[in-house]
DOMIDREN-628068 format. One record per residue (C-alpha): x, y, z. Coordinates in steps of 0.02 Angstrom, whole numbers, plus 50000, padded with zeros to 5 digits. Layout:
N
XYZ/...
***
This chain:
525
499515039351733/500245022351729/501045014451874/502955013751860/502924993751958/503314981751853/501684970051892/500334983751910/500344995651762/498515000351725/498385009351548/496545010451547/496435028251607/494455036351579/493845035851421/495245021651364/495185003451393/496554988651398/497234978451227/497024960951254/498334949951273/498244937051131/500054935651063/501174922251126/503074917651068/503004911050888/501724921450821/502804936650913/504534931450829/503464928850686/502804946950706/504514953950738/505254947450584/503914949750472/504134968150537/505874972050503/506244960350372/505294969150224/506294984250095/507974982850215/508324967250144/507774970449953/508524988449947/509794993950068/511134981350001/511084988449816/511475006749913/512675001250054/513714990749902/513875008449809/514475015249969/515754997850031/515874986349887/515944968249951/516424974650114/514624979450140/514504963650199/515484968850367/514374981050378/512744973950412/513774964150544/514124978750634/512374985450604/511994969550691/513304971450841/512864988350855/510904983450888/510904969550998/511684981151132/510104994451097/508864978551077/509474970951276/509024987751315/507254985151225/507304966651326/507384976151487/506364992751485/504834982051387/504784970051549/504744980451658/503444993951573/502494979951456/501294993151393/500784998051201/502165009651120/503215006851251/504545015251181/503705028751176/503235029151351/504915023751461/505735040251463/504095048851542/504545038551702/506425042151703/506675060351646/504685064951631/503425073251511/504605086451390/505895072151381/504565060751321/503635071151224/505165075051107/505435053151111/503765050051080/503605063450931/505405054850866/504685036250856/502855042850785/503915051550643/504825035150617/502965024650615/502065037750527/503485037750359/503885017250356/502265008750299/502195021950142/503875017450118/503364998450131/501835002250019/502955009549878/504214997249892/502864982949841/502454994449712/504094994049625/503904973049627/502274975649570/502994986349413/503584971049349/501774966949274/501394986149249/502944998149195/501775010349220/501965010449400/503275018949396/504245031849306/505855032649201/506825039849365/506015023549487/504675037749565/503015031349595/501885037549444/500135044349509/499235025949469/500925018949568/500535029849708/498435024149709/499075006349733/500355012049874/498445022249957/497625007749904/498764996849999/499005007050161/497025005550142/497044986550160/498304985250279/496894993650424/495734980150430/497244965950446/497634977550625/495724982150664/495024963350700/496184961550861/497814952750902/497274934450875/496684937550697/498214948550667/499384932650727/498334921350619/498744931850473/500544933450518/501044916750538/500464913650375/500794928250270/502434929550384/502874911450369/503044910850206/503554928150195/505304921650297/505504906150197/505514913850027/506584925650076/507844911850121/507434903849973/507684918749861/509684923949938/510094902649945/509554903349754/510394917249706/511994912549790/512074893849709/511224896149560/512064912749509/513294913749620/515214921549577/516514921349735/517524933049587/516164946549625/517094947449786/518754952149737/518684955649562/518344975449555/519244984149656/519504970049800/518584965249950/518424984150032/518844994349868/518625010149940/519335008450099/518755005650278/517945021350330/516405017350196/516235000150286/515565011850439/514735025450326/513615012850268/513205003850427/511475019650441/510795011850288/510864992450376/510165002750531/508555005150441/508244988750435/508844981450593/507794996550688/506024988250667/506464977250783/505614989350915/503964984250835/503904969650994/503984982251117/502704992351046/501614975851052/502274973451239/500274974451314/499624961151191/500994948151245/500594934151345/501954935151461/503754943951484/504694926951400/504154932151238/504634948351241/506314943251308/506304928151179/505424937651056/506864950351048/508314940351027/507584926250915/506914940950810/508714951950801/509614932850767/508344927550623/508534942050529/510294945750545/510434929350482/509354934050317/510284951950313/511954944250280/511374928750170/510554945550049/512104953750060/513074938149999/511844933249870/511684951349812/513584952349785/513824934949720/512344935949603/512844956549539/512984957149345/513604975049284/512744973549124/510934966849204/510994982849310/511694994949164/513034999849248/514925002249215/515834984449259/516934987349419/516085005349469/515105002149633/514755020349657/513665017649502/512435004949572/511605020949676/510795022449505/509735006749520/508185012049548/507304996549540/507104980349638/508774973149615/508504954549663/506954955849534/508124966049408/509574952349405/508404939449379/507324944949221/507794934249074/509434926749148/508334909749107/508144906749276/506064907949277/505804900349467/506904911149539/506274926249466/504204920649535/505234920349710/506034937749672/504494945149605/503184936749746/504604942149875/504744958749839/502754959949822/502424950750010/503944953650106/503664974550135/501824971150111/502014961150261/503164975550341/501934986350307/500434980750415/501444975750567/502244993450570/500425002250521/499734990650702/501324994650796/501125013650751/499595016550816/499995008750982/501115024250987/500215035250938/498795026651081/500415028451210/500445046351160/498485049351211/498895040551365/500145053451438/499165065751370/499995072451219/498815071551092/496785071151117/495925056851225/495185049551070/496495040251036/496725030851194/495035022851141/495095002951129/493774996151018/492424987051138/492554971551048/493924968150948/495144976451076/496184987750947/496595005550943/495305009350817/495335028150771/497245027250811/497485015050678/496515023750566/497495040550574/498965032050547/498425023450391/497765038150314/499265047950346/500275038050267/499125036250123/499165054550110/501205055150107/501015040849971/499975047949847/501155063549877/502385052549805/501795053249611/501545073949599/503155077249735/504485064849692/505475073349816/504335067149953/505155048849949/507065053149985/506145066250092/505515052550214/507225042750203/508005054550301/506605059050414/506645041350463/508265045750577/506925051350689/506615034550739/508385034050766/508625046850858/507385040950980/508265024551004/509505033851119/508095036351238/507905019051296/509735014251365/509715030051442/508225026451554/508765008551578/510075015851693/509045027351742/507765017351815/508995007251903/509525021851999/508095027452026/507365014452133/509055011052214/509264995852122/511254989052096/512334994351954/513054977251895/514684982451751/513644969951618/512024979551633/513074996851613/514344992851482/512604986551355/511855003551398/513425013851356/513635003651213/511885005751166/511995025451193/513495023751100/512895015550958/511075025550934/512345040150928/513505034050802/511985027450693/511255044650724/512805053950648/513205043550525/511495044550455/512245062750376/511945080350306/510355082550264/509395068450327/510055072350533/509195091050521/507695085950437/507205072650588/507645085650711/506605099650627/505355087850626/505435082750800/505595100750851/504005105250773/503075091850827/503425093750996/502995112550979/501395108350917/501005095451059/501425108651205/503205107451219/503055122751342/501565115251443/502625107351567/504165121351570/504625115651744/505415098851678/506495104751564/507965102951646/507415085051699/507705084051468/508985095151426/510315080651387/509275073451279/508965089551182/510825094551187/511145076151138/510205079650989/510785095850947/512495089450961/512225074850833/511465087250718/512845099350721/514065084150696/513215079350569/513325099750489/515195099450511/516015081350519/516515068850360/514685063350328/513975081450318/514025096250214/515885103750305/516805088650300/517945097250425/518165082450525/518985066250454/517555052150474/518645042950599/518785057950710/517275064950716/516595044850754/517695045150894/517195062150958/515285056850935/515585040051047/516715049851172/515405063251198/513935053451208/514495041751314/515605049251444/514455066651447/512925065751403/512325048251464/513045050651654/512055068351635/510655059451574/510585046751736/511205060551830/509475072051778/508205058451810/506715061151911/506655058252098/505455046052163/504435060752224/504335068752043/503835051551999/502375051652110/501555068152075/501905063151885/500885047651923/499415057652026/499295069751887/
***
């Protein structure tokens, strides 16, 4: 078991071995955004404007407010515990193994279902040479999903060769990857640019402020790869750049999130998209790339190579950093024991989770190509994604945690960013909605009963406020405005979710943390 000091955690363990430490602040940022700037960008405006209009806008800001509290959380827990899936890892040494396990089984969900998504996503830019890619409803056909297998495929040997190599490619793929993407929303905002688009159809916030919120889970999904440093915590050179890395990484791409949102609004033409002029609602009928959509035969050729080469490398990118970042969770995972010691191996010489990364690809491989004969399988994984979400919660929790644990002082800064961390994960959580809440948690729930939930029975009370955070969120999410009752108005039940969270469950969470003794055996086991 790793120790719980700051400056001597050994993650070696028998029959492991330690990542090397090759990745230093650039080439992290670099890493970070090329992460979670990928189908976020390209996709989630199109949805969030059928939800918001305009005032979608507003909501990637909040997204963005909302994050930075959960990302200083990140900041902290990585220093202190700079191992490999850290995040899947900090709860073990505030509120031990059952706690964990269901964390750990939350964010492997979330790693496991993003690089298909990724994969399909370049598909869809890739249809743009091959219609037959995809199918009259914007599915992956079953050539579509080979290319998406193919893909994941590829994506293993950019991870296997170690960290250096991995960086090399980054900065370059990445690079570019960030400049065309500001390249592509500056276009599209001077070249085709309309401030009417604003206020034309319905005004500014056309249906209303609620929405503005309700759509804020769909920014989430982008903003939430930014835990992809943590997970790379053990190959970083020092704790400045995952401090640095984290906060460069969450400014750069906000910055890119709200330029999209501008451009996508300034640049929307009704007829391009085949939908009814002034209907929003109707844009959750685009099925395509809507960047590349808008700018087929609109004679503006360069900007449509930028559309189509962004939307090819920007979640192809995406893709490999989450496939490397996923199986240092799943490595995490064999370290505390919950899945077999295989997969705490580190190759010999290239100093990579080998046999890690190589389940992870081909799982996600496998959900691809379920993509062309089970359509369903793609809106499927969009909601299980909320089980990265849900483990989000996790971290704030055991930043406070940890403080009181080893006696340290509360200061009212480092306690306000955790509640509104908590606060937020939960609010992101709920508003995520009926079904896609209950999927992630079934999921979760039989993952964790599949690991040995009941292996460690004695430390279940040490977790019961997470699971009865989680159970709450879920039934919120069964009877409030986003879910299937609707017996709760949306401001309400918002309220009641933030209330709850904060003022119950996290002081019960800090409250149920282990002792320093617990900690001890948990580390001599």
């Amino acid at each position: 078991m790793a120790q719980t000091t700051d400056s001597s955690i050994d993650n070696s363990g028998e029959g492991g071995g330690s990542l090397r430490k090759g990745i230093s602040l650039l080439p992290m940022i670099i890493l970070g955004v090329g992460g979670a700037v990928g189908t976020g960008a390209l996709f989630s405006g199109i949805g969030m404007a059928a939800v918001a209009g305009p005032a979608m806008i507003v909501s990637w800001v909040i997204g963005c407010v909302i994050y930075t509290f959960i990302g200083i959380t990140y900041v902290d827990m990585s220093v202190r515990f700079p191992e490999a899936g850290g995040p899947a890892r900090y709860s073990l040494y505030t509120h031990g193994w059952v706690a964990n396990l269901v964390n750990s089984v939350g964010s492997l969900v979330w790693y496991l279902l993003i690089p298909p998504i990724e994969a399909i996503a370049t598909v869809t830019a890739l249809s743009y040479f091959d219609s037959g890619f995809l199918n009259a409803k914007g599915d992956p056909t079953l050539s579509g999903a080979l290319v998406a297998l193919v893909l994941l495929v590829v994506y293993i040997p950019v991870n296997f060769y170690g960290v250096k190599i991995l960086a090399r490619i980054n900065n370059a793929l990445g690079g570019v990857k960030i400049v065309l993407y500001l390249l592509l929303a500056i276009g599209f905002i001077l070249v085709m640019g309309r401030a009417s688009n604003f206020s034309a159809f319905g005004g500014f916030a056309p249906y209303g402020i609620g929405p503005i919120f309700a759509a804020v889970p769909i920014a989430m999904f982008a903003f939430g790869a930014i835990r992809v440093i943590p997970d790379f915590a053990e190959e970083a050179k020092d704790g400045r750049t995952l401090k640095v890395g984290i906060i460069y990484t969450l400014i750069v791409q906000f910055v890119i999130y709200v330029l999209f949102s501008v451009a996508l609004i300034a640049g929307l033409s009704w007829g391009t998209l085949s939908t009814k002029v002034g209907e929003w609602t109707a844009l959750t009928k685009v099925t395509t790339n809507p960047f590349i959509a808008l700018t087929t035969n609109r004679g503006v050729d360069w900007l449509l190579v930028v559309a189509v080469i962004v939307g090819i490398l920007g979640p192809g990118v995406a893709g490999y950093v989450y496939q490397g970042a996923g199986s240092r969770v799943l490595l995490a995972m064999a370290r505390t024991g919950y899945v077999p010691k295989r997969f705490k191996e580190i190759h010999a010489r290239h100093k990579t989770p080998a046999l890690s990364l190589i389940v992870v690809a081909l799982i996600g491989a496998a959900l691809a190509l379920l993509a062309a004969p089970v359509p369903r399988i793609i809106s499927l994984i969009d909601d299980a994604v909320v089980g990265g979400y849900i483990s989000f919660g996790a971290v704030p929790a055991a930043m406070l945690a940890v403080r009181k644990q080893r006696g340290e002082s509360f200061s009212v800064g480092s306690t306000l960013i955790a509640a509104l961390g908590f606060g937020g994960a939960s609010l992101v959580v709920y508003w995520s909605g009926w079904p896609a809440v209950p999927y992630a948690v079934i999921l979760i729930a039989i993952g964790s009963v599949l690991l040995g939930f009941a292996q460690n029975f004695k430390q279940l009370l040490h977790s019961l406020w997470y699971i009865v955070w989680i159970l709450f969120l879920a039934v919120m999410a069964a009877i409030g405005s986003v879910g299937k009752g609707n017996e709760i108005s949306f401001n309400l039940s918002s309220v009641l979710v933030v209330v709850v969270s904060i003022f119950v469950i996290l002081p019960w969470a800090v409250h149920s943390r282990l002792s320093v003794d617990e900690v001890e055996q948990l580390e001599a086991s």
